[in-house]
Each structure stands twice: as structure tokens, then as C-alpha cells.
Backbone bond lengths (Angstrom), bond angles and torsions (degrees), N, CA, C in turn:
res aa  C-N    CA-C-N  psi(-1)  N-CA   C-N-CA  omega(-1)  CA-C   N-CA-C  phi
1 X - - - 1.460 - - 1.530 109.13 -
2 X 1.294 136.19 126.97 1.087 159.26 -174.72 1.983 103.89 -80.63
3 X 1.583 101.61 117.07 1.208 103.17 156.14 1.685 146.40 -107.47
4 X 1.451 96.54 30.97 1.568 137.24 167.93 1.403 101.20 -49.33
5 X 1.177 141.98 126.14 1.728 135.46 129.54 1.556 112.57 -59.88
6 X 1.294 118.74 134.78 1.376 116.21 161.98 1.283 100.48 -92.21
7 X 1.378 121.23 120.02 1.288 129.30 -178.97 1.468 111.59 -87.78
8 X 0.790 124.40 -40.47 1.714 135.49 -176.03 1.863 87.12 -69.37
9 X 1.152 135.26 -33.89 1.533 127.80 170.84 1.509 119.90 -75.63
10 X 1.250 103.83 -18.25 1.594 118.74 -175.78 1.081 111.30 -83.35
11 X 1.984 116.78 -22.88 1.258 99.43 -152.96 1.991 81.37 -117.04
12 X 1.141 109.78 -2.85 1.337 92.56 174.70 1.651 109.17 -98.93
13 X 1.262 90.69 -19.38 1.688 90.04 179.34 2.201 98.29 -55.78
14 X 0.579 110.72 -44.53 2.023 128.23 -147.27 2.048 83.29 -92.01
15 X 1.057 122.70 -45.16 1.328 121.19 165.44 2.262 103.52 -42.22
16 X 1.821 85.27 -86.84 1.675 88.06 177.97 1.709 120.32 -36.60
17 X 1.611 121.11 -13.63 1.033 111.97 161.16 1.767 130.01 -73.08
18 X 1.419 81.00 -60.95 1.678 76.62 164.80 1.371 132.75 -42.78
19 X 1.543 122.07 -31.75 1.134 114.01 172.28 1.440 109.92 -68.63
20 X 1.781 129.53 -61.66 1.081 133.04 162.31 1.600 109.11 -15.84
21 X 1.208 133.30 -80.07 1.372 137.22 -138.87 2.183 81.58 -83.40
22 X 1.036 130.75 -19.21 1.203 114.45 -170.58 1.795 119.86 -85.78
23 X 1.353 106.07 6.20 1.583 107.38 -143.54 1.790 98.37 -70.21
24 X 1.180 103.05 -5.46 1.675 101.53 172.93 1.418 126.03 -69.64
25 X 1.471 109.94 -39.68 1.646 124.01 159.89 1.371 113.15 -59.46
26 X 0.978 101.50 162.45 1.702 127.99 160.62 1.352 101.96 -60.00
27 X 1.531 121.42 145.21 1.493 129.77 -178.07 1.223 93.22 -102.31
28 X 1.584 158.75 -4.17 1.230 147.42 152.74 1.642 118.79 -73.68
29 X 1.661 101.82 -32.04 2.029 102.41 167.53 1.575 96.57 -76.48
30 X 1.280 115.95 -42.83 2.082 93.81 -175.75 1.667 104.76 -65.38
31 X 0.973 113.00 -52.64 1.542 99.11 176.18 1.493 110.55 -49.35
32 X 0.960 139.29 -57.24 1.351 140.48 154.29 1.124 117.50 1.75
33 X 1.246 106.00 -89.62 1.403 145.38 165.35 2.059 109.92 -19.90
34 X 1.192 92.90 -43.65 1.295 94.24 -146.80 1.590 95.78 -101.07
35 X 1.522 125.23 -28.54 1.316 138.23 -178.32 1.442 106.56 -77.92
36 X 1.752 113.31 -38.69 1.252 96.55 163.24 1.855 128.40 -80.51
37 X 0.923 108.85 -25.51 1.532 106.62 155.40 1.607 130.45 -31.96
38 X 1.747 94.32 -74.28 1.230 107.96 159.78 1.599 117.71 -37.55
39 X 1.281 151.13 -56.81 1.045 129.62 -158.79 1.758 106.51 -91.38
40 X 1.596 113.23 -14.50 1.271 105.75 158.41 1.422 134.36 -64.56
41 X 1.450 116.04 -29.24 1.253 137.02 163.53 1.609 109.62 -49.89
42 X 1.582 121.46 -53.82 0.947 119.54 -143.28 1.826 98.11 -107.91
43 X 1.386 101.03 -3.39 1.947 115.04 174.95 1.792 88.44 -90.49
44 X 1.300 109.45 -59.34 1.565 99.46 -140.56 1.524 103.97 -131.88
45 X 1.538 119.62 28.07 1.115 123.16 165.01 1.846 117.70 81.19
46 X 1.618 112.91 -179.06 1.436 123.42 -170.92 1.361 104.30 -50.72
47 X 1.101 107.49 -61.94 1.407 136.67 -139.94 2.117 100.97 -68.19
48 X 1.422 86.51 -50.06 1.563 100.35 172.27 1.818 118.06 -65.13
49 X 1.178 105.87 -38.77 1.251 115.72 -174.05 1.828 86.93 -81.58
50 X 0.741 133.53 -93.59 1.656 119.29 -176.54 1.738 121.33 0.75
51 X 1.785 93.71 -60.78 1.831 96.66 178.45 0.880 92.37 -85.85
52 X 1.826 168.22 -25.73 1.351 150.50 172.65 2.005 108.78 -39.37
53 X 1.305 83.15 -47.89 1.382 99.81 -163.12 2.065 110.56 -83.06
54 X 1.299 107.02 -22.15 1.196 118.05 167.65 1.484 127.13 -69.33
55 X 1.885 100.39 -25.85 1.675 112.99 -151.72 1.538 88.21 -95.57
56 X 1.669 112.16 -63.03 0.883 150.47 -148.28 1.834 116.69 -66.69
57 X 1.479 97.46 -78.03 1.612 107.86 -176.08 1.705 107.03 -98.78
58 X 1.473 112.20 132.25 1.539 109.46 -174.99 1.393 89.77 -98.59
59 X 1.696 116.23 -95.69 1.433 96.31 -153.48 1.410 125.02 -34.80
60 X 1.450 100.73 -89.58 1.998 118.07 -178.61 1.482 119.74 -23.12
61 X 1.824 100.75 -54.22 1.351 100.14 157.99 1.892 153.67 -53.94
62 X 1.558 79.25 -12.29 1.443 81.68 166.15 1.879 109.91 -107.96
63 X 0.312 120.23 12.65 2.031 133.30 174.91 2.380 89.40 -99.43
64 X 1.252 94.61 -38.73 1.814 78.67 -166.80 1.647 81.20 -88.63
65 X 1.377 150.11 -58.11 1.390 119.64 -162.19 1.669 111.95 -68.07
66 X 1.121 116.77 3.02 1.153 118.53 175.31 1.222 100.96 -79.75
67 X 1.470 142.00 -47.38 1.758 146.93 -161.36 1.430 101.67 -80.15
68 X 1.612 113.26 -28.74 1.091 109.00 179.69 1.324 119.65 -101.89
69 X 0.993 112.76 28.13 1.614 116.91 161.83 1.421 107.37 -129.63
70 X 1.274 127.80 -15.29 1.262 124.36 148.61 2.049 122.69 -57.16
71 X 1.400 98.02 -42.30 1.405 99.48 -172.37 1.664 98.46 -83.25
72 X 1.452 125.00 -27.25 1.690 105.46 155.37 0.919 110.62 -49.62
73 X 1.489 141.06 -60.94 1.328 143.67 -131.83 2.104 85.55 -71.24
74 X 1.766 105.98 -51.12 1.228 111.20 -153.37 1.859 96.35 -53.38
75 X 1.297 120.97 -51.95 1.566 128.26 -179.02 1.458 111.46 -14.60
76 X 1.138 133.21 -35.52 1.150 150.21 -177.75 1.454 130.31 63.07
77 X 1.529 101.40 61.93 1.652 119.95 -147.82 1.743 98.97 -113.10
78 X 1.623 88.14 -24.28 1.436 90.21 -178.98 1.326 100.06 108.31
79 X 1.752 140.79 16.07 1.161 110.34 -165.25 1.675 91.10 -114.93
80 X 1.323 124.76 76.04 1.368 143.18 -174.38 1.915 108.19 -55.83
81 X 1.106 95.79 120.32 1.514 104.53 -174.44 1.654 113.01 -46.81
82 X 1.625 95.18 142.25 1.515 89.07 178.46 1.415 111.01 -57.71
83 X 1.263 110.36 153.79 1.401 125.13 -148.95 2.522 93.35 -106.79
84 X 1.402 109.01 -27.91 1.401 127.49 158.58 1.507 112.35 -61.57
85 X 1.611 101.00 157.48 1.459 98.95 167.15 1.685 108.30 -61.19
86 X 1.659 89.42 151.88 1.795 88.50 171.80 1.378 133.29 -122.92
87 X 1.631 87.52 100.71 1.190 125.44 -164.69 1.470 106.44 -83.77
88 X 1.315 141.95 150.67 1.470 153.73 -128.03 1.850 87.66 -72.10
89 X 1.572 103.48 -64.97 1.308 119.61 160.34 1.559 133.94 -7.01
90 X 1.255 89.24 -64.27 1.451 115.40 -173.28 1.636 113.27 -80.14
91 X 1.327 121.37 -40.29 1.233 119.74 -173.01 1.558 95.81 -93.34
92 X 1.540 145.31 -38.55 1.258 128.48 151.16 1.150 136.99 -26.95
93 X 1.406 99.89 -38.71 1.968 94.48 -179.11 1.840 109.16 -96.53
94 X 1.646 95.78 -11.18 1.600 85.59 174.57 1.804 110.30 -80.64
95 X 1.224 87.36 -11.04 2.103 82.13 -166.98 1.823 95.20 -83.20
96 X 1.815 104.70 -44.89 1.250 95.74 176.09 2.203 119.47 -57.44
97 X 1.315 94.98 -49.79 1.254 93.22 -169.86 2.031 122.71 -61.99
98 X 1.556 104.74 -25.73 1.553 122.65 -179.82 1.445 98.39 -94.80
99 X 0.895 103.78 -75.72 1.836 129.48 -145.18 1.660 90.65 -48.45
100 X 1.813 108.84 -65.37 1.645 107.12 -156.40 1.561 121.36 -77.31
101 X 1.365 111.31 -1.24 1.258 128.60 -162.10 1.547 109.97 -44.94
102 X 1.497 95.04 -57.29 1.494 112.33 -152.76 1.700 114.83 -117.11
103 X 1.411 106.72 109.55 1.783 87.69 -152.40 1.762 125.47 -67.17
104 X 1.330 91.37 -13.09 1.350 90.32 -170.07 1.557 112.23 -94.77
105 X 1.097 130.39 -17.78 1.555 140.47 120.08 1.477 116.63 -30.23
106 X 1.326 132.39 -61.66 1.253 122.77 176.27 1.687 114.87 -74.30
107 X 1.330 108.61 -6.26 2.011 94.08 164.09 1.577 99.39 -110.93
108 X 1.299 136.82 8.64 1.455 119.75 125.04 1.375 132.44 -45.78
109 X 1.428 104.65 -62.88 1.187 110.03 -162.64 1.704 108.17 -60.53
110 X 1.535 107.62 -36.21 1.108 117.30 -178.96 1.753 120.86 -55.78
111 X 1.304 102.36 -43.26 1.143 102.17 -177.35 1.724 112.11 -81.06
112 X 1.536 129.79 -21.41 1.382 140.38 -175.78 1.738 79.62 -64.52
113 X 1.459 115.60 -56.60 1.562 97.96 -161.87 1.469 116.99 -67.28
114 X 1.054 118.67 -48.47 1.904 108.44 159.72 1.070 108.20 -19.83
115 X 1.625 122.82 -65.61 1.371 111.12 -160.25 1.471 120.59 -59.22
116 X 1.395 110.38 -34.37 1.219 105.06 170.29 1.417 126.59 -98.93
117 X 0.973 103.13 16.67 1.832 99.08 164.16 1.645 79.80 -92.96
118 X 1.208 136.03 -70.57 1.704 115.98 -159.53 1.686 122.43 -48.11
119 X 1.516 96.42 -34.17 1.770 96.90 162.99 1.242 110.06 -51.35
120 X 1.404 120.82 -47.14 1.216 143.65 -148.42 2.178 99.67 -67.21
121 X 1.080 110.14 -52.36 1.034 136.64 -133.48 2.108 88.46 -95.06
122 X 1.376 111.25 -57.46 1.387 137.39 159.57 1.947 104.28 -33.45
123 X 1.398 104.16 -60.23 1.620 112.99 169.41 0.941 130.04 -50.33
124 X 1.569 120.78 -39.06 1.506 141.45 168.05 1.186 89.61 -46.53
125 X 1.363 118.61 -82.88 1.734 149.76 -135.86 1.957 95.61 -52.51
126 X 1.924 95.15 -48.47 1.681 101.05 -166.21 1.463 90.50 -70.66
127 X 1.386 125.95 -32.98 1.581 105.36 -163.69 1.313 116.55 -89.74
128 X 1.429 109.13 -9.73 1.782 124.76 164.41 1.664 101.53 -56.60
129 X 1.175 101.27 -73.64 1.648 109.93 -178.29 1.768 105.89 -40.98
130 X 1.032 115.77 -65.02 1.547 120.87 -173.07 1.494 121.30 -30.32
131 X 1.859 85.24 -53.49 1.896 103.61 -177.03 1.595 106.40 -69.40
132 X 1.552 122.56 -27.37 1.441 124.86 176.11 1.365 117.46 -64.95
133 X 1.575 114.03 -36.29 1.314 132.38 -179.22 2.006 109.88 -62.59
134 X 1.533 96.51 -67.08 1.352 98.43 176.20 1.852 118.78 -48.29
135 X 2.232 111.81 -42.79 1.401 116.02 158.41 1.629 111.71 -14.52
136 X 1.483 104.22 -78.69 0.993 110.24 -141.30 1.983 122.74 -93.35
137 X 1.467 82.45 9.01 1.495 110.69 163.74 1.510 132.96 -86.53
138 X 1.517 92.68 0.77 1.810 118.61 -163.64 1.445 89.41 -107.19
């Protein structure tokens, strides 16, 4: 038995969630949602993209910090999701106190989450198209 993570499976698995857990929104605000994340992540790091996404986006955004504290948790580093509601508070001091510690752990993690905000983001896009398709079949 292999004690490897497939990360590229981790991060699309936790992507297909977000779409799942989002189907109440609009698939143009989760794409939204999720593209602007992504480029906060990828300008100004974890930590920023966490409070971007805390300050910033209510619904969608809370379904994606939810995947993404699941897919930390999944990394298997030990940094087990706060176990409290997660409140701006609460998920700040866990990313600061787990997540930033260790750098070469934190440009994993960093990069697992790209991947799945772009899965993430791709899902929007197919289920945008889908709902236009069925539109315009009516």
C-alpha cells in the first residue's frame, strides 16, 4: 500500500466539490468567485487568498474556503480543520498558525490550491455552458 497523496486527485476531487456544494448560486458568481481567488492566491499568497475570500465573497466563497481547508487538512501534514465554526477569526489563525509555518509545505499547499481553484473554476465554466445549452433548448 502506497503512502503517496495524489495531489492532482485531491485537488480535483475538493474542486468537483465546490461545484457540487455550490449549485444554489449562479455558475457565473462561482466562476467569479473562484477566478478571483485564484489570482489572489497566485499575486499574494495563502494567507491573502484566505482573507480575500473571507472579506470579500459571501456565498460561493464560503463553499471554496470550506474545500480548501478540507484539501489542507487532506495533505496530510496534520493541519486538521478547525474543528469550530469558521469564522474569519478562526480560519486566520489556523492558516497562520499550521499552514505558514513551514515553507516548503506552504509552496505545496500553495500550489495543490491553484490546482483546484483552476479545476474549480473550469467546473463553473462547464456548468455555465450546460445551463445555456438546456436555456436555449426551451
Amino acid at each position: 500500500m502506497s503512502t503517496f497523496t495524489n495531489l492532482d486527485r485531491l485537488a480535483a476531487k475538493h474542486a468537483q466539490a465546490v461545484i457540487a456544494n455550490t449549485k444554489d448560486s449562479k455558475s457565473s458568481d462561482v466562476e467569479n468567485t473562484v477566478t478571483k481567488a485564484l489570482g489572489v492566491l497566485q499575486e499574494d499568497g495563502v494567507y491573502a487568498c484566505f482573507l480575500y475570500l473571507l472579506a470579500k465573497e459571501k456565498e460561493p466563497g464560503k463553499k471554496v474556503i470550506e474545500q480548501m481547508l478540507d484539501l489542507l487538512e487532506g495533505l496530510g501534514f496534520g493541519w486538521n480543520k478547525p474543528v469550530t465554526e469558521n469564522s474569519s477569526d478562526v480560519v486566520l489563525k489556523h492558516v497562520t498558525d499550521h499552514v505558514t509555518q513551514d515553507l516548503e509545505r506552504l509552496l505545496l499547499a500553495k500550489e495543490t490550491l491553484e490546482q483546484m481553484l483552476i479545476y474549480a473554476r473550469y467546473g463553473a465554466k462547464a456548468r455555465q455552458d450546460a445551463e445555456r445549452q438546456v436555456e436555449e433548448k426551451k
